[in-house]
N, CA, C, O and CB atoms as a CASP TS submission, in Angstrom:
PFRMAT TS
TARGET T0000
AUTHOR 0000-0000-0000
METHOD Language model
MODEL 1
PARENT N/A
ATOM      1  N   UNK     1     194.763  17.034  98.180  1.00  0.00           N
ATOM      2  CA  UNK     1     193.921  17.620  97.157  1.00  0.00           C
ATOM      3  C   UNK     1     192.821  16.647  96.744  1.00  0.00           C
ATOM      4  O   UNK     1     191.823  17.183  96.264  1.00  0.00           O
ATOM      5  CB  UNK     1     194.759  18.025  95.945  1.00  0.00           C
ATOM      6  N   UNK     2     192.816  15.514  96.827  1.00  0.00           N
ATOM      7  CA  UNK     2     192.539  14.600  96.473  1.00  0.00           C
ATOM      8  C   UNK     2     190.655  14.340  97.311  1.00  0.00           C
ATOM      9  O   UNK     2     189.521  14.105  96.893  1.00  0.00           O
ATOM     10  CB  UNK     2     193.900  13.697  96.779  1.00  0.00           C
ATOM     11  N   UNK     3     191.170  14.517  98.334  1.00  0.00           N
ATOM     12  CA  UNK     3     190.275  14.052  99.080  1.00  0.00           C
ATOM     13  C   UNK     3     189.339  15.433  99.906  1.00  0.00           C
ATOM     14  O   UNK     3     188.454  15.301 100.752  1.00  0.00           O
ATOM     15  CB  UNK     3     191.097  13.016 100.031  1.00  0.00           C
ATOM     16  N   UNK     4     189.905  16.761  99.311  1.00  0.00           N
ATOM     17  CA  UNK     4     189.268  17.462  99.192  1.00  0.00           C
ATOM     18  C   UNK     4     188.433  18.318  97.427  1.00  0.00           C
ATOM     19  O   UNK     4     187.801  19.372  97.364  1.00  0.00           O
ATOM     20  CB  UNK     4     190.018  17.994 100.057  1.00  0.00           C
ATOM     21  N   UNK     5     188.749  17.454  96.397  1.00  0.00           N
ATOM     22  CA  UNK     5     187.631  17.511  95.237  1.00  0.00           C
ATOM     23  C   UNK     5     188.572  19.018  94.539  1.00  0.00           C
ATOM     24  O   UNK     5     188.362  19.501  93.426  1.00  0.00           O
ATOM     25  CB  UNK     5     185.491  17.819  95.968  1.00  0.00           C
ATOM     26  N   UNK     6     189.460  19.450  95.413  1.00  0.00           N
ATOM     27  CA  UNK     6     190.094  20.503  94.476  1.00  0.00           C
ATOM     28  C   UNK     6     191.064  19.899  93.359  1.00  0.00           C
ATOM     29  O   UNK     6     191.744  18.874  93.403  1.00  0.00           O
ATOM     30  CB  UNK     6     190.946  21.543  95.367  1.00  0.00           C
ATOM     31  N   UNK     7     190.928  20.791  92.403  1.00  0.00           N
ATOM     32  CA  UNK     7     191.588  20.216  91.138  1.00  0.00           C
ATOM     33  C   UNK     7     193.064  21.289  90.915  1.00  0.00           C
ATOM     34  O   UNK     7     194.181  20.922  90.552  1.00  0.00           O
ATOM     35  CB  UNK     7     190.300  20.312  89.634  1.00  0.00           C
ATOM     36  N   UNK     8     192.620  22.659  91.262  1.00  0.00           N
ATOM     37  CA  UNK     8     193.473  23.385  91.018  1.00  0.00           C
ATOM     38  C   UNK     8     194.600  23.734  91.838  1.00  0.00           C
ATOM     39  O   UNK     8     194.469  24.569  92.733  1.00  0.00           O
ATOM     40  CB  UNK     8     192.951  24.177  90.739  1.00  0.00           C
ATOM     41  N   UNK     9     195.708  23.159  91.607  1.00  0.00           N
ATOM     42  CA  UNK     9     196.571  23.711  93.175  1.00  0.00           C
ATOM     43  C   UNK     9     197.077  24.742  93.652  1.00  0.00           C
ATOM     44  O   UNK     9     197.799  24.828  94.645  1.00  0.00           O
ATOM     45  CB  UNK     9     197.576  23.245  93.451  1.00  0.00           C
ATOM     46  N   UNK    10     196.535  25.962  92.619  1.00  0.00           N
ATOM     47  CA  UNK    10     196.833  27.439  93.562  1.00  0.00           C
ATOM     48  C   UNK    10     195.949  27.532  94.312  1.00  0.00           C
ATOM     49  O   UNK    10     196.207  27.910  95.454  1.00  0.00           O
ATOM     50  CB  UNK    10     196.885  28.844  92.914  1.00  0.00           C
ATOM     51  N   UNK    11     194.741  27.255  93.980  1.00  0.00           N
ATOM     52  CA  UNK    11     193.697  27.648  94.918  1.00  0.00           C
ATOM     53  C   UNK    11     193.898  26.633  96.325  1.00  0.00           C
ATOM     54  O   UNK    11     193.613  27.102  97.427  1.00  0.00           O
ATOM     55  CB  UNK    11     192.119  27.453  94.118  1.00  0.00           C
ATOM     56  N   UNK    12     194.373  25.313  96.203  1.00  0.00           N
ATOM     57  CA  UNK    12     194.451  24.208  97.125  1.00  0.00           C
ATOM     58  C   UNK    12     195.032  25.166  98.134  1.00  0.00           C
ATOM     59  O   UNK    12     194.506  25.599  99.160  1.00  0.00           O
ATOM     60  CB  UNK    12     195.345  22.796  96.686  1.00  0.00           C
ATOM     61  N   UNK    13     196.692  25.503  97.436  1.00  0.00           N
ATOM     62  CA  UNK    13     198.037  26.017  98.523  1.00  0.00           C
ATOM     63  C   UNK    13     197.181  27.740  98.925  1.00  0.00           C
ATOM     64  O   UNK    13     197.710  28.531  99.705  1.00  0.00           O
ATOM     65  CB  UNK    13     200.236  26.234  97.316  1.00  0.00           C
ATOM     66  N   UNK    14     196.400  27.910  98.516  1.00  0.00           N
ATOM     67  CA  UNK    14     195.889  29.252  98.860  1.00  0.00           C
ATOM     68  C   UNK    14     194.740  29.317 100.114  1.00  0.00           C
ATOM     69  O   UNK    14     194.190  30.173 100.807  1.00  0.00           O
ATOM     70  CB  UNK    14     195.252  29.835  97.499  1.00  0.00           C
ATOM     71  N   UNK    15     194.746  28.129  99.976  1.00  0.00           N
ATOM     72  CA  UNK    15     193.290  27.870 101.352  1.00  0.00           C
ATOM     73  C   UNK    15     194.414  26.798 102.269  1.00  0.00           C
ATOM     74  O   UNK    15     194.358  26.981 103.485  1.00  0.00           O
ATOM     75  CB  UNK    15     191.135  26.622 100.559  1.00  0.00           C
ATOM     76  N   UNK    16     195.064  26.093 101.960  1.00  0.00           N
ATOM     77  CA  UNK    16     195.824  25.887 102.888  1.00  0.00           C
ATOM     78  C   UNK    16     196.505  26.765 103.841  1.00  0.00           C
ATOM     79  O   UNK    16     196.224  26.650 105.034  1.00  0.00           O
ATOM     80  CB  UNK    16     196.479  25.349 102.429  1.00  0.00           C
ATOM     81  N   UNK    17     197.368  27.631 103.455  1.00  0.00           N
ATOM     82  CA  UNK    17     198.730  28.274 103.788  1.00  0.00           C
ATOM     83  C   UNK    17     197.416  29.436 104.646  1.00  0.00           C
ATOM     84  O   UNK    17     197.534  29.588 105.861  1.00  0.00           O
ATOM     85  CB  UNK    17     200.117  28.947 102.098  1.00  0.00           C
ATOM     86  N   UNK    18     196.340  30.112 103.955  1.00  0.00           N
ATOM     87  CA  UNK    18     195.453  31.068 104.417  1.00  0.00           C
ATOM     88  C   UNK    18     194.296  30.510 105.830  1.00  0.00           C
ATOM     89  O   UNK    18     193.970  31.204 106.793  1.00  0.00           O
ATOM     90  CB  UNK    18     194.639  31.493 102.983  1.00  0.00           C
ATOM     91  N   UNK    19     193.961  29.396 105.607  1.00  0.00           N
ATOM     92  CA  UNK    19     193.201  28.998 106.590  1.00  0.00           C
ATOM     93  C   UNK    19     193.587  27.922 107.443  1.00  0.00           C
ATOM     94  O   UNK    19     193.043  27.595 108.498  1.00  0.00           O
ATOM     95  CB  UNK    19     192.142  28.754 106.121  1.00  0.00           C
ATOM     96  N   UNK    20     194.378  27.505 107.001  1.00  0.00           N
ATOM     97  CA  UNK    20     195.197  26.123 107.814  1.00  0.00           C
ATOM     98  C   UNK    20     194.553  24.909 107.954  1.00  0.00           C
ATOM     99  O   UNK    20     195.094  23.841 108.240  1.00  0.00           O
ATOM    100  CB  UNK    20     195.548  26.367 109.297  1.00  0.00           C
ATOM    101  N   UNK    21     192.950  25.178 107.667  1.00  0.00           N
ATOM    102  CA  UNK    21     192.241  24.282 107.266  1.00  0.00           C
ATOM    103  C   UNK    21     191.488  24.310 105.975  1.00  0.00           C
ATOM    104  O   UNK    21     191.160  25.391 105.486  1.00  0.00           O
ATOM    105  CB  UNK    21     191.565  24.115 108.141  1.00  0.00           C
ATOM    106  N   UNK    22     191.068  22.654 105.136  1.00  0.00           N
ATOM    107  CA  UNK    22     190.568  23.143 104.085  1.00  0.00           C
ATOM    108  C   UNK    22     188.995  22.429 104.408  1.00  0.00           C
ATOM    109  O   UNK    22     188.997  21.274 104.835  1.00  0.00           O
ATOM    110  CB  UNK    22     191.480  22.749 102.656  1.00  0.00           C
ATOM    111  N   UNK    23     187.893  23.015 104.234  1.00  0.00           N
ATOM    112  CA  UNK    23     186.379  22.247 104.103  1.00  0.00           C
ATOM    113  C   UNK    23     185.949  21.755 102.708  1.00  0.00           C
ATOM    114  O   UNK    23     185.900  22.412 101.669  1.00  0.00           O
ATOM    115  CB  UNK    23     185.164  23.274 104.541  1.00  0.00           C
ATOM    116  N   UNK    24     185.606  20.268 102.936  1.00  0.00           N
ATOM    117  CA  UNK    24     184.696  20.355 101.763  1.00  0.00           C
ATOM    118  C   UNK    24     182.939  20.188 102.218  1.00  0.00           C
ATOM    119  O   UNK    24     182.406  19.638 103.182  1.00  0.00           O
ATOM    120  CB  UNK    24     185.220  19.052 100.674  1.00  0.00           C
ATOM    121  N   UNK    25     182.472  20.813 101.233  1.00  0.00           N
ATOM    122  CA  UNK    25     181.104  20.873 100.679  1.00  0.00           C
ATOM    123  C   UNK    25     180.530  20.180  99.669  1.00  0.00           C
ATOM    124  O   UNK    25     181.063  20.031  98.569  1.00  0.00           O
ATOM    125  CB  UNK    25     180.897  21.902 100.338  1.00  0.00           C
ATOM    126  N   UNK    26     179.256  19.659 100.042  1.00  0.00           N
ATOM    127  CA  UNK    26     178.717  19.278  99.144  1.00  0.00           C
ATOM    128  C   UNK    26     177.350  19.742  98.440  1.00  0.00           C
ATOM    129  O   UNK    26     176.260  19.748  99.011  1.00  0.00           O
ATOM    130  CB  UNK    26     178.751  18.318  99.465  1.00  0.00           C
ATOM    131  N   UNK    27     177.552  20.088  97.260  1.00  0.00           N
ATOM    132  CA  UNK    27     176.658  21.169  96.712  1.00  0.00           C
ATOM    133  C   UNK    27     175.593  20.213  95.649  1.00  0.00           C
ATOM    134  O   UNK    27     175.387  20.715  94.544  1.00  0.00           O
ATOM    135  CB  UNK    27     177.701  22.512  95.806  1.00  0.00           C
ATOM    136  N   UNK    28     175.089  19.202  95.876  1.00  0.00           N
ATOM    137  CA  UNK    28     174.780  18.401  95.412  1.00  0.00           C
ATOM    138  C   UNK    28     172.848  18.206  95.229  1.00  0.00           C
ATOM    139  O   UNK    28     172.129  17.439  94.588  1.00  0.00           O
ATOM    140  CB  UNK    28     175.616  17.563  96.115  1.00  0.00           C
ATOM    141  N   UNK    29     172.592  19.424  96.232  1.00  0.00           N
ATOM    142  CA  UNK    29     171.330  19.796  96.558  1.00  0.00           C
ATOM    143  C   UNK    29     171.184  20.732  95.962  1.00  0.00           C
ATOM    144  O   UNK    29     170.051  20.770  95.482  1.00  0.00           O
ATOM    145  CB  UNK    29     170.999  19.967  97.723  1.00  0.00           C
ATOM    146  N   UNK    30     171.759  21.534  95.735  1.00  0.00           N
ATOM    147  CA  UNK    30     171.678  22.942  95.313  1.00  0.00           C
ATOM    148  C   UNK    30     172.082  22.620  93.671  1.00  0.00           C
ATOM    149  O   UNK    30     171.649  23.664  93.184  1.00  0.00           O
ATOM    150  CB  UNK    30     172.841  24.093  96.279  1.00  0.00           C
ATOM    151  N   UNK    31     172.626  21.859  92.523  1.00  0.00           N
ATOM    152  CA  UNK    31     172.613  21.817  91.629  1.00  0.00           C
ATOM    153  C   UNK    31     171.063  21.010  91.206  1.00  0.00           C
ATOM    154  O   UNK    31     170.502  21.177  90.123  1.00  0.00           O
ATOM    155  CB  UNK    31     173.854  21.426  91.381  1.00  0.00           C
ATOM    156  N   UNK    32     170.645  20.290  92.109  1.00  0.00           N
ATOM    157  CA  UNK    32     169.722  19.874  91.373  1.00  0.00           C
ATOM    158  C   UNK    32     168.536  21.086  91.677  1.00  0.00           C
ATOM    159  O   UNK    32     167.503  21.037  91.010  1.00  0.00           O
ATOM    160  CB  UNK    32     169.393  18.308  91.730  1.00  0.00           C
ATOM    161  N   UNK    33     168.722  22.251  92.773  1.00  0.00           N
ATOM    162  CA  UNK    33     167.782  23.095  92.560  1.00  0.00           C
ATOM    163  C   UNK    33     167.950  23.900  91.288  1.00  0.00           C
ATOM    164  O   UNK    33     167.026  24.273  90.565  1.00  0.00           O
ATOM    165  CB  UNK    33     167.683  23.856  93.650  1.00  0.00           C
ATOM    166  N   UNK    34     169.113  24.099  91.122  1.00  0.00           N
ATOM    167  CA  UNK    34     169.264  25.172  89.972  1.00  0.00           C
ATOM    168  C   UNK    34     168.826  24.183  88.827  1.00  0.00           C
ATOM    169  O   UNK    34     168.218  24.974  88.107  1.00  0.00           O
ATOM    170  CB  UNK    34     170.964  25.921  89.751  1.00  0.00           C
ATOM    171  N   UNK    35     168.766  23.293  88.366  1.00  0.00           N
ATOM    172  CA  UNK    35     168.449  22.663  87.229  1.00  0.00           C
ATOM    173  C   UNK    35     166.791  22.625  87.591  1.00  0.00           C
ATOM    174  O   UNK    35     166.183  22.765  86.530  1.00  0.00           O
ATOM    175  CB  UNK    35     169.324  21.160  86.988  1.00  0.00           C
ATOM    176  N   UNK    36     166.203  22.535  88.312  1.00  0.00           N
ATOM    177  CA  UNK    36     164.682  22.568  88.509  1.00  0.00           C
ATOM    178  C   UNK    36     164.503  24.220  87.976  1.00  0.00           C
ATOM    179  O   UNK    36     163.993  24.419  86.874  1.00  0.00           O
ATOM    180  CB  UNK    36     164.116  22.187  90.369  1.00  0.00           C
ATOM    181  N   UNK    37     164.834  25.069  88.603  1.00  0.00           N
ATOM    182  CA  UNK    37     164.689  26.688  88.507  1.00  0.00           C
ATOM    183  C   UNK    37     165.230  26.936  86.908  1.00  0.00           C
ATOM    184  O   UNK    37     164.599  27.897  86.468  1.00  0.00           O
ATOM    185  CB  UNK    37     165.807  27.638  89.849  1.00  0.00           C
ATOM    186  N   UNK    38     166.178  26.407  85.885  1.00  0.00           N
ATOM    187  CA  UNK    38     166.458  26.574  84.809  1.00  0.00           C
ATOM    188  C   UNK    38     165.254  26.163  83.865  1.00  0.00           C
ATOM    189  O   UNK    38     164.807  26.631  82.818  1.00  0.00           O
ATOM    190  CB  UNK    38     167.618  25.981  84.660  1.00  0.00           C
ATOM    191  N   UNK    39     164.812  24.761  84.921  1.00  0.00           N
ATOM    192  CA  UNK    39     163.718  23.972  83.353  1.00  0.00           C
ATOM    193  C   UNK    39     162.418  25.354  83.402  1.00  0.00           C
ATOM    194  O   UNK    39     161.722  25.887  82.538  1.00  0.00           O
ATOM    195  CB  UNK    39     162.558  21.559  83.914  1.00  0.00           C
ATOM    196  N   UNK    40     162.551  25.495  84.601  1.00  0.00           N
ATOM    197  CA  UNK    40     161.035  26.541  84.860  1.00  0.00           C
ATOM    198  C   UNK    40     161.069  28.085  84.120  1.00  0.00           C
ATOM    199  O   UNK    40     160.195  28.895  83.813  1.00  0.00           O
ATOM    200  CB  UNK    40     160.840  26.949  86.790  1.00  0.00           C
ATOM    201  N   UNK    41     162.335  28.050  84.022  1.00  0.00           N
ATOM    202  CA  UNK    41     162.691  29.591  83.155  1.00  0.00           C
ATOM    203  C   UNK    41     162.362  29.456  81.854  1.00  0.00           C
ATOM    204  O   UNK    41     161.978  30.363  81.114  1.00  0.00           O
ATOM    205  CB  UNK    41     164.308  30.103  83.100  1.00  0.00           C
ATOM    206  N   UNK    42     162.507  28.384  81.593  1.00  0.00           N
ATOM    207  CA  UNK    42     162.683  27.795  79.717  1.00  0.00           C
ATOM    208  C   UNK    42     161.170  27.725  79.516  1.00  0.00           C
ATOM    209  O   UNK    42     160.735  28.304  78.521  1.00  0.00           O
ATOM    210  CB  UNK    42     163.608  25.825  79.286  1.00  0.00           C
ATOM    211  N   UNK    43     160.165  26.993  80.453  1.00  0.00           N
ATOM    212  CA  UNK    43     158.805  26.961  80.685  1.00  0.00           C
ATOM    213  C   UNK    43     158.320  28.341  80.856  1.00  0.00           C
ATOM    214  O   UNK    43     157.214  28.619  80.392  1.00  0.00           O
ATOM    215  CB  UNK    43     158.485  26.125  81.827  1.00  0.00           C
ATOM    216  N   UNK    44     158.775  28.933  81.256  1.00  0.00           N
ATOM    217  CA  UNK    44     157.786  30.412  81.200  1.00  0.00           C
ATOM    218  C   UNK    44     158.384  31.139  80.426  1.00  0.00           C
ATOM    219  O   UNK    44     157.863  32.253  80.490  1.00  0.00           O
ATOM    220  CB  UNK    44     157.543  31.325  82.523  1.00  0.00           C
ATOM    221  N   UNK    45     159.374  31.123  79.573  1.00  0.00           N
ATOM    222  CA  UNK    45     160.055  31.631  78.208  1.00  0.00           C
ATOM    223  C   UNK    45     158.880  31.544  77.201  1.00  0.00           C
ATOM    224  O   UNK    45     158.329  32.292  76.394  1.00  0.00           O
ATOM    225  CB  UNK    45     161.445  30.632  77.663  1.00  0.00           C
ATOM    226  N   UNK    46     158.750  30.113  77.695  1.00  0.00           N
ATOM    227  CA  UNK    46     157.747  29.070  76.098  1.00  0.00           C
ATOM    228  C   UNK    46     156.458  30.354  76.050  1.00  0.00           C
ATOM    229  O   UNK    46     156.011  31.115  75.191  1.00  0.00           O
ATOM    230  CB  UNK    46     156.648  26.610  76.751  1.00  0.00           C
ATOM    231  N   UNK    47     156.152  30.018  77.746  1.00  0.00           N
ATOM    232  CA  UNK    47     154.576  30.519  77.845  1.00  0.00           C
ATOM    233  C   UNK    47     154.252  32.571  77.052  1.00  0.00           C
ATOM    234  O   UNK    47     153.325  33.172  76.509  1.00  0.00           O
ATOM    235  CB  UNK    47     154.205  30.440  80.120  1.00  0.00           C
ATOM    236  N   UNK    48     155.768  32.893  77.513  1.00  0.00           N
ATOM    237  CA  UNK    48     155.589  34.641  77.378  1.00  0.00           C
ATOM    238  C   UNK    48     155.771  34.587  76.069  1.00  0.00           C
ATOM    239  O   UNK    48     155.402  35.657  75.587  1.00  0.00           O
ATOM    240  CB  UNK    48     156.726  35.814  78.187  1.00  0.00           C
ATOM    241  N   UNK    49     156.259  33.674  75.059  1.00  0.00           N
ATOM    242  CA  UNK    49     156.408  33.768  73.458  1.00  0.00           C
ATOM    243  C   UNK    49     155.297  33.530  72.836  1.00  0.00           C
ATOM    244  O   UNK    49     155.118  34.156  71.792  1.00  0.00           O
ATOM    245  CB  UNK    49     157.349  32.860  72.845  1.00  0.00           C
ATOM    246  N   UNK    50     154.257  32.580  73.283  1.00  0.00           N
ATOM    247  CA  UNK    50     152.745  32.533  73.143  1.00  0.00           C
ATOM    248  C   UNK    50     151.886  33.624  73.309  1.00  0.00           C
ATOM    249  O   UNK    50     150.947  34.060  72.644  1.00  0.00           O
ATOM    250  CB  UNK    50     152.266  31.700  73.957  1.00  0.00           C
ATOM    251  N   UNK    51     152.348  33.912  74.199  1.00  0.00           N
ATOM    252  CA  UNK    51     151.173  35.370  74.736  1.00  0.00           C
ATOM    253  C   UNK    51     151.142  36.674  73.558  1.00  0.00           C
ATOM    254  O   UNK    51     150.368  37.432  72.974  1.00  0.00           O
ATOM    255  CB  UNK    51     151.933  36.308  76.544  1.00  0.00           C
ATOM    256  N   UNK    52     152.664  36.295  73.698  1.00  0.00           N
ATOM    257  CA  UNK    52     153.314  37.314  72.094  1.00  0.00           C
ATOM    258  C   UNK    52     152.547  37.328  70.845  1.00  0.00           C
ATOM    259  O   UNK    52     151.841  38.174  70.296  1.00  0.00           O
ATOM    260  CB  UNK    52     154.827  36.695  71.397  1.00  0.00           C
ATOM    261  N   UNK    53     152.925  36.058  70.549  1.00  0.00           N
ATOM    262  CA  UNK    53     152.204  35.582  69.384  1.00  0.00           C
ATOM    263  C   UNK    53     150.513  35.483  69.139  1.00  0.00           C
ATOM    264  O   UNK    53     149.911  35.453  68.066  1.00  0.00           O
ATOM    265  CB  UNK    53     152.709  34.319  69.282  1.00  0.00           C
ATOM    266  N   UNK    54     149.894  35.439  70.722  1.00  0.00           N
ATOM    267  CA  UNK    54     148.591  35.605  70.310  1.00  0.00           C
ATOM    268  C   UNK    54     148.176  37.275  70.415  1.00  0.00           C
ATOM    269  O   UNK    54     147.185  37.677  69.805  1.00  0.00           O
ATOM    270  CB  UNK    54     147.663  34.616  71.247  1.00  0.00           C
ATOM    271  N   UNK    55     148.928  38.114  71.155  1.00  0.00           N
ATOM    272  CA  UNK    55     148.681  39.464  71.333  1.00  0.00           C
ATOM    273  C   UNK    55     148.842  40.055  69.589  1.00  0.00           C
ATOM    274  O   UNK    55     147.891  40.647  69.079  1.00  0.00           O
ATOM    275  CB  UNK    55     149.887  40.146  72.589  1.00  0.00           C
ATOM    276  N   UNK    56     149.765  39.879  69.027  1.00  0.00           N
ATOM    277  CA  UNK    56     150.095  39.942  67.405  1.00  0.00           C
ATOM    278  C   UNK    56     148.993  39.610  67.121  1.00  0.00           C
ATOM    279  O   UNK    56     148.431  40.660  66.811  1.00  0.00           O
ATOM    280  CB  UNK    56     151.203  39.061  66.662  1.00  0.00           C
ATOM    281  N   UNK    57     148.146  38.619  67.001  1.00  0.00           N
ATOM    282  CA  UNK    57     147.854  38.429  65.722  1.00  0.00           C
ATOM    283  C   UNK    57     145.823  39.527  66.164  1.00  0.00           C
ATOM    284  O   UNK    57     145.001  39.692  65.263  1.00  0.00           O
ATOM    285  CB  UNK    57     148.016  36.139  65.169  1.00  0.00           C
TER
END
């Protein structure tokens, strides 16, 4: 378990016993995309609450 990053051991004995092999992955690229794609959501949140506020007034 250890040396595959699983923490939970149903899921461990569930990919064991089911695949006979277990893979690990490293998703280490892909979190820092999603944190780029989150800041950019929050950034065009900002921008469409402006537009708001100047269409109001």
């Amino acid at each position: 378990m250890k040396e595959t990053g699983i923490t939970n051991f149903s899921i461990f004995a569930r990919r064991a016993c089911c695949n006979k092999e277990i893979f690990t992955l490293d998703f280490s690229e892909y979190k820092n995309i999603i944190s780029e794609i989150s800041s950019t959501k929050s950034e065009l949140k900002r921008i469409g609450n402006n537009i708001n506020q100047i269409a109001k007034h």
